[in-house]
Structure formats: structure tokens, C-alpha cells
C-alpha positions, -999 to +999 in steps of 0.1 A: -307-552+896-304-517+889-330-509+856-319-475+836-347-451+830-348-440+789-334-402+801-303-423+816-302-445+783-306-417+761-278-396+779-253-422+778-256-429+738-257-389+736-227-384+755-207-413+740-220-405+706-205-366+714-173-377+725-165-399+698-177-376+671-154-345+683-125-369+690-125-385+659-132-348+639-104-332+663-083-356+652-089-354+616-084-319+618-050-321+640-039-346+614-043-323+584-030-297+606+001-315+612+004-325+574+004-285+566+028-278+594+050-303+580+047-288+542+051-251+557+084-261+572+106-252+550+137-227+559+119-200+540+088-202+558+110-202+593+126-177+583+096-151+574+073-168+605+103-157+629+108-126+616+075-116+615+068-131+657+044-152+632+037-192+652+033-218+624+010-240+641-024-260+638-048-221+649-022-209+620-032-234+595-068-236+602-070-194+596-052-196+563-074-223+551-106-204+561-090-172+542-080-188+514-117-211+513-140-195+531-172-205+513-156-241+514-146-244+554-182-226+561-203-248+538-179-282+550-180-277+587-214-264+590-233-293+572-209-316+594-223-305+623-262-303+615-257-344+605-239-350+643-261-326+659-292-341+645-279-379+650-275-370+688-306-357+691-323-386+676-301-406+701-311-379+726-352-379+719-355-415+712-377-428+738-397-393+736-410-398+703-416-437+699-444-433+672-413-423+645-386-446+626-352-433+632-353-418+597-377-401+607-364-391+635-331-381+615-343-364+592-371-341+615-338-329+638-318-323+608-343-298+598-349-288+639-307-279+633-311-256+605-341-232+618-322-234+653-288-226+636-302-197+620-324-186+644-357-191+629-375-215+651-408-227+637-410-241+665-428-273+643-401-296+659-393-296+697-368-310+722-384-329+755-352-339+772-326-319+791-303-331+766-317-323+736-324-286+753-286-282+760-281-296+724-301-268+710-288-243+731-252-250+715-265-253+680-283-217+687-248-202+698-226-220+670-254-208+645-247-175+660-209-171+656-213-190+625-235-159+611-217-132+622-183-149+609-200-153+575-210-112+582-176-105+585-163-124+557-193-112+530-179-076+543-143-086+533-152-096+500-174-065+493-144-040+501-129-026+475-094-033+461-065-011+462-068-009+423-104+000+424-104+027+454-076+041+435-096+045+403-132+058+425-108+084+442-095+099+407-130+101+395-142+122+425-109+143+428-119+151+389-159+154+393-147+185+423-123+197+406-145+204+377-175+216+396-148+236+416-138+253+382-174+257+369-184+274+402-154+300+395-157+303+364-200+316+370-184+338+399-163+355+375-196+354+350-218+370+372-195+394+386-189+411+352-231+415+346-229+429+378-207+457+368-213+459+332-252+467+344-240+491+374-220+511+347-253+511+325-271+525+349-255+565+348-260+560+309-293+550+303-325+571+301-344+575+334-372+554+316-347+525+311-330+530+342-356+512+365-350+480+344-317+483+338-314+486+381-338+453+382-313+432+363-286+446+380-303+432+415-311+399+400-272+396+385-264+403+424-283+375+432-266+353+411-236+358+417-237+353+459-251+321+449-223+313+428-202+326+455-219+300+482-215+271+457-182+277+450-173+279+484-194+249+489-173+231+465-139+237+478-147+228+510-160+195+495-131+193+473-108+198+511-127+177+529-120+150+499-082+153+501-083+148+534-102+117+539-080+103+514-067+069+519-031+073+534-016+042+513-034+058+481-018+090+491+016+072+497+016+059+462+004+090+448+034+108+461+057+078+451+043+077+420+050+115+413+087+114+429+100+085+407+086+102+375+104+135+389+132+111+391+130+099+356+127+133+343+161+148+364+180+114+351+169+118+320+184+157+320+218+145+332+220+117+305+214+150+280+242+165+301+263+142+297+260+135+266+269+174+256+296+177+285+314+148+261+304+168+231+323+196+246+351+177+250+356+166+221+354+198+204+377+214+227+404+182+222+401+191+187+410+227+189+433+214+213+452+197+184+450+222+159+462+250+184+495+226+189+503+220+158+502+255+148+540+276+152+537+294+186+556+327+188+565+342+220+566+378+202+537+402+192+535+389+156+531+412+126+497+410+102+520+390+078+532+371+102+494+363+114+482+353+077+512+332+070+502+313+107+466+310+094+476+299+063+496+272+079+469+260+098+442+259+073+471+236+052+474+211+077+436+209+088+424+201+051 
């Protein structure tokens, strides 16, 4: 009779244990999938997917859902694996500890999960069998890729919306464009001291002129710094065009082409509008010029007042 030593026994539950609990969670998952795949197709969705080279399938589904619910996936699949992690464990390190309940048991490796998950390790709890070992070496890698997918989706959620860049990148275009205008407007400043002193200096007294010279020198000063920060500010003012967002910048210039639009449709509705003026008037004097007398001769100055008077009769 062959007799099983507690590493074999141990194994065997762990292994069986594993392989139920991924087969029955794949197919939960591949059910739900399926369900989704069935409610996603419709012609429409066809339609777009094949258009866009875009596979409706179970990888599909399972990346909308974690976009859509990320905190919800995370928080769902993660605590579903400490509790089967941790029950094959205690399956794995029975015979290791044999002083502890298996609540005990449970409950120590569901807390041995969560330091190894997110690499802490008190190191409070340990593992004594090979298998708990290569459990904790996959709990340490899932832990991993769990952190750096939560990295990435915290990152997501921090960016900024298109809305909200848009607004930051008005409010710095406006900040430089004012200090841009401040800096000329002190270069200009300083550059008339500058010569309004220089010209004092050949009329002021040779006491005064010493003085006069020392403001002159300090105005000189002043203005090659304004000169430096106002060349300082248009290059920051360049430098923020050009790392502009290119889809801000493509609205931007949409933006400003359909109000040019607007404003050249609104000028030929107004030219319209007077080109039909215009012809109305001229249909007018259309009709009063026919149903004047028209005389194929050079009329006389009588002849002209008696036409005029005609036509003033049959207009009133």
C-alpha cells in the first residue's frame, strides 16, 4: 500500500482546488462575455466594428468593461483572488502549521495575500512548501501588474479634458501676451528717459550735469533690462504656440473659419437683399419710362414740360 506524504496530499487539494477555481471563474467570465457579444450584435455595431478592423469579441468586452468600471473590475477581481489565493494556501500549508484552525489558517494567508500583492512583506506570515512559494511568487507578479495597471488608470483620470486644456491654454496665451505687452510698453518707457535725459545733458549747468549723466546711465540700465525681458517673453510666448495641442489648434482654426463664414454669409444676405431692392426700383422706373410718349425727334422745351407733365399725371 502506497501511503501519501502531507506535501503529496497538500499538492493534490492545491492543484484540484486551482483548477476548479479558474475553470469555474473562466467560465463565468466567458459566459458574461458571450451575453455582451450577443447584446453588441446588432447591425449597427457590425457595421462600425467592420469599418473600424474593430473584433467584437470576449478581450473586446472585458476592455470596455474595465474602461467604463475600472474602480469596480479592480476592486471585484482583486478581492476574488486574495479569498482563492488564500484558501489554496491554507489547502497548501495545512499539514505545516497543525497548531491552527482552518480559520485561522484562512484568515492569516488572506492577510499573507495582501502584503505579498502589494509588495510589502512583513514577512509575519511565511510559506514552508514548494507550493505555497510558487503561490506567492504568482500573487507577487499579479500584485505587480495589478499596480501598475491601476498607475495607468489613476493617470487617465488625472488628465485633463479637452474642455479644460482648452480653457488653461487661453489663460496662458493671455498671461504672455500681457507680460509680452507690459515688457514693450517699459522698453518704449525707458527709452524715452533715456533720451529725454541725454538731451538734458547740453542744457544743464556743469554743476547739474554730473547728475543729470548719473540718471541717464541708470535709465540705460533699465531699459536693456526691459529689452532682455521682453525678449524673454516672446520667446516664451513662441515657444507657447508651438507646444500647443494640435487638436486645440485644429478647433481654434475651425472655430475662427466658420465665424469668417458666418460673417461673409451674412454680407451676401445684405447683398441680396439690396440687389432685390435695386430691382425693384429699377422695374418701377421701368414702368413709368413706358408709359411715358416716346418721340424719336429732338423734342422742343415745350414739348419736354408737356412730357413731364404727363408723367407726373399718371404717377400721382
Amino acid at each position: 500500500m502506497k501511503v501519501h506524504s502531507p506535501f503529496e496530499v497538500s499538492y493534490g487539494r492545491a492543484h484540484n482546488a486551482l483548477s476548479y477555481a479558474v475553470s469555474t471563474a473562466c467560465c463565468r467570465l466567458q459566459a458574461a462575455g458571450e451575453r455582451r457579444h450577443l447584446q453588441n450584435q446588432n447591425t449597427s455595431t457590425k457595421t462600425i466594428a467592420s469599418l473600424n478592423q474593430i473584433s467584437v469579441d470576449f478581450a473586446f468586452v472585458i476592455k470596455t468593461q474595465l474602461y467604463n468600471r475600472p474602480l469596480t473590475i479592480i476592486s471585484v477581481s482583486t478581492g476574488c483572488f486574495w479569498i482563492m489565493m488564500a484558501w489554496m494556501l491554507t489547502q497548501c500549508e495545512r499539514y505545516s502549521r497543525s497548531h491552527l484552525s482552518g480559520y485561522e489558517y484562512f484568515i492569516d494567508y488572506i492577510w499573507f495575500e495582501v502584503v505579498t500583492f502589494f509588495s510589502i512583506g512583513y514577512g509575519d506570515v511565511q510559506v514552508e512548501t514548494y507550493c505555497g512559494r510558487g503561490l506567492a511568487i504568482i500573487t507577487g507578479i499579479v500584485g505587480t501588474m495589478m499596480s501598475s495597471l491601476i498607475i495607468a488608470l489613476m493617470g487617465r483620470r488625472m488628465q485633463l479634458s479637452l474642455s479644460e486644456r482648452r480653457v488653461n491654454q487661453v489663460i496662458a496665451e493671455s498671461q504672455l501676451s500681457l507680460r509680452h505687452k507690459h515688457a514693450a510698453a517699459r522698453v518704449l518707457q525707458y527709452a524715452w528717459l533715456t533720451s529725454r535725459y541725454k538731451r538734458n545733458l547740453s542744457t544743464v549747468s556743469q554743476v547739474q550735469r554730473r547728475n543729470v549723466y548719473i540718471d541717464m546711465r541708470q535709465e540705460q540700465r533699465n531699459l536693456l533690462k526691459a529689452v532682455i525681458s521682453f525678449r524673454k517673453s516672446r520667446w516664451k510666448l513662441r515657444m507657447r504656440m508651438e507646444e500647443e495641442d494640435e487638436f486645440i489648434a485644429f478647433r481654434r482654426s475651425f472655430t475662427e473659419t466658420e465665424d469668417r463664414l458666418h460673417i461673409v454669409r451674412t454680407r451676401q444676405v445684405q447683398l441680396k437683399n439690396q440687389l432685390l431692392l435695386l430691382h425693384d426700383h429699377i422695374n418701377h422706373l421701368t414702368t413709368i419710362v413706358a408709359s411715358c410718349p416716346v418721340y424719336y425727334r429732338t423734342p422742343s422745351q415745350d414739348t419736354i414740360n408737356t412730357v413731364g407733365e404727363e408723367c407726373r399725371k399718371k404717377t400721382m
